[in-house]
C-alpha positions in Angstrom: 71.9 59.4 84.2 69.1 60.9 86.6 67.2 63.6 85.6 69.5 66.8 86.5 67.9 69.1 89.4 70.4 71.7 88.4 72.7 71.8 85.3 75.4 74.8 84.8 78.4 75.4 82.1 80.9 78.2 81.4 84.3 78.7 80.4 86.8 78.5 83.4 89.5 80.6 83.3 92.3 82.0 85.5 89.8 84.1 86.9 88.3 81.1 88.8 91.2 80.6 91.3 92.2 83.9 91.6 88.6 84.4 92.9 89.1 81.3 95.1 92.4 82.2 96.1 91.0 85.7 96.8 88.3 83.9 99.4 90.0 81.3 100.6 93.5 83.1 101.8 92.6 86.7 101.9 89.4 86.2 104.0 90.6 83.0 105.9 90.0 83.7 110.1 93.8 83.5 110.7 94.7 86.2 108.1 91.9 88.4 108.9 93.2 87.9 112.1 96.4 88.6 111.6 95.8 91.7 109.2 93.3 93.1 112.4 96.3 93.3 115.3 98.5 94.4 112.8 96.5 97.6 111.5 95.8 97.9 115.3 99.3 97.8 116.5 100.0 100.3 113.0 97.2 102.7 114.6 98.3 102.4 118.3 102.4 102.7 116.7 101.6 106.4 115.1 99.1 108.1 117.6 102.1 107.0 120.2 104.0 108.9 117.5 102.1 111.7 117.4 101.7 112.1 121.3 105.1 111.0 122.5 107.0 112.3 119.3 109.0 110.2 117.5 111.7 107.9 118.6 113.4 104.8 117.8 110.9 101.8 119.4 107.7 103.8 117.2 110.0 104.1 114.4 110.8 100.6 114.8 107.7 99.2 114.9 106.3 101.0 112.2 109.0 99.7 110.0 108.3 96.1 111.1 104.4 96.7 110.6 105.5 98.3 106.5 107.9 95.1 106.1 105.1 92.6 107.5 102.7 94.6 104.9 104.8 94.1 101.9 105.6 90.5 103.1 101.6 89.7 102.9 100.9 91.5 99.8 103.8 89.7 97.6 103.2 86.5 98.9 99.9 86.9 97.8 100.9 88.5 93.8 103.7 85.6 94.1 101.0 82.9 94.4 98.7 84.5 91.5 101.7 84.7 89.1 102.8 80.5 89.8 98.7 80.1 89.8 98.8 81.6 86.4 101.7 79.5 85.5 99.7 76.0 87.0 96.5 77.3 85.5 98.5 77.8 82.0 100.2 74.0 82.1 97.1 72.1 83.0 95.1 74.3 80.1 98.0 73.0 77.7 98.7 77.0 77.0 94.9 77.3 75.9 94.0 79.5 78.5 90.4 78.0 79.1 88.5 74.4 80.0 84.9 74.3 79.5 83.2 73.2 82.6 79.8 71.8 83.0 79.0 70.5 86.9 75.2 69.0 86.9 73.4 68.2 90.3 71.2 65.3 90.5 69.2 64.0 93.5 72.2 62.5 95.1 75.1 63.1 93.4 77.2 66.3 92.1 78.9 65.2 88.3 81.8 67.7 87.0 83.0 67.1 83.4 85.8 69.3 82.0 86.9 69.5 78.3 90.2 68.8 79.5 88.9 65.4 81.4 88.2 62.6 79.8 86.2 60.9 82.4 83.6 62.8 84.5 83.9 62.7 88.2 81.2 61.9 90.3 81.4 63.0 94.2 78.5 62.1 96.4 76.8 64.5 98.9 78.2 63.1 101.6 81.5 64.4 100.9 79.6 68.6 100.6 81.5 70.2 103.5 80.9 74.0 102.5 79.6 76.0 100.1 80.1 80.1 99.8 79.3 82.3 97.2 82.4 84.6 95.9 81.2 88.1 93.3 81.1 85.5 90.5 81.1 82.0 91.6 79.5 79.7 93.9 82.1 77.0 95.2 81.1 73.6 97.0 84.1 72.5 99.1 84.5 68.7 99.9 85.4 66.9 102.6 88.7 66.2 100.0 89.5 69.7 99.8 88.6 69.7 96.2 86.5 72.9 94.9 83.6 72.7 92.5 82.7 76.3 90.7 79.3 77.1 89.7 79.1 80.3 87.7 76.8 82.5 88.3 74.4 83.3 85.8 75.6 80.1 83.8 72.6 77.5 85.1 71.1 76.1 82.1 68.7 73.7 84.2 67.2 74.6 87.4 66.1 77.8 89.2 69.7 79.6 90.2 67.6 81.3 92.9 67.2 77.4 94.6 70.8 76.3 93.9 72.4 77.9 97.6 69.6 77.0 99.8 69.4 73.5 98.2 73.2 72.4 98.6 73.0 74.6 102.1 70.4 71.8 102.9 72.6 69.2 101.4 75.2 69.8 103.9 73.5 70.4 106.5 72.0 67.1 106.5 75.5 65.5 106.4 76.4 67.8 109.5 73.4 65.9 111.3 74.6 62.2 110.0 77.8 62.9 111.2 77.2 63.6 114.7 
């Protein structure tokens, strides 16, 4: 094995894909979206409220903007509860997988203690990388996830880790075209 450029292990649990889950639905464009017209048809439903008074299309709307509310909201507690569920099965009921990922010149290698085999994934396949309140987390161009805790680098300088994968996959964005 090369010489590892950067080297980091924790203990995953649940709180990795909520915190994924958290990023990658909650913040997506089309929900942010979504959530924006909604709070701005909300805002535009009650001052029409206040100024017109109340009648049946404000009251109507407003009631469709609650429903729509709740609608988001449990679909998103629905999806952390069968998360927790998925999370629990592929633990075996242990709650927690020991993760180490290393980075070596050209290649990312994640090893779980629930894995036998390490898996190797070149950087040509880095697509994306963003940083959640406790996780960095490389997307690939087989919408897999690799977590790097932060705080958890046992070799290299945490401080390079962002700008050097950034770099990574920003030279594959100049191979591809």
């Amino acid at each position: 094995m090369m010489n590892p450029k950067f080297l980091n292990r924790f203990i995953r649990t649940f709180e990795v894909e909520q915190e994924l889950y958290r990023y990658m639905n909650l913040t997506s464009p089309l929900n942010l979206a979504a959530l924006i017209i909604l709070a701005a048809v909300l805002i535009i439903d009650v001052a029409a409220s206040i100024i017109l008074g109340l009648n049946y299309a404000n009251m109507a709307v407003f009631a469709m903007c609650i429903i729509l509310l709740f609608v988001l909201f449990f679909r998103y507690f629905s999806a952390i509860q069968k998360g927790k569920a998925r999370f629990a099965e592929d633990t075996n009921n242990k709650g927690e997988v020991t993760v180490t990922t290393t980075v070596t010149e050209g290649k990312l290698i994640s090893e779980t203690s629930d894995r036998e085999t390490p898996v190797e994934v070149p950087f040509k396949k880095f697509k994306k990388i963003f940083a959640t309140e406790h996780y960095y987390m490389l997307y690939t161009d087989e919408k897999m996830v690799y977590v790097f805790k932060k705080g958890a680098f046992e070799e290299g300088n945490e401080e390079e880790f962002l700008p050097y994968i950034s770099q990574q996959i920003e030279n594959n964005k100049r191979r591809r075209t």
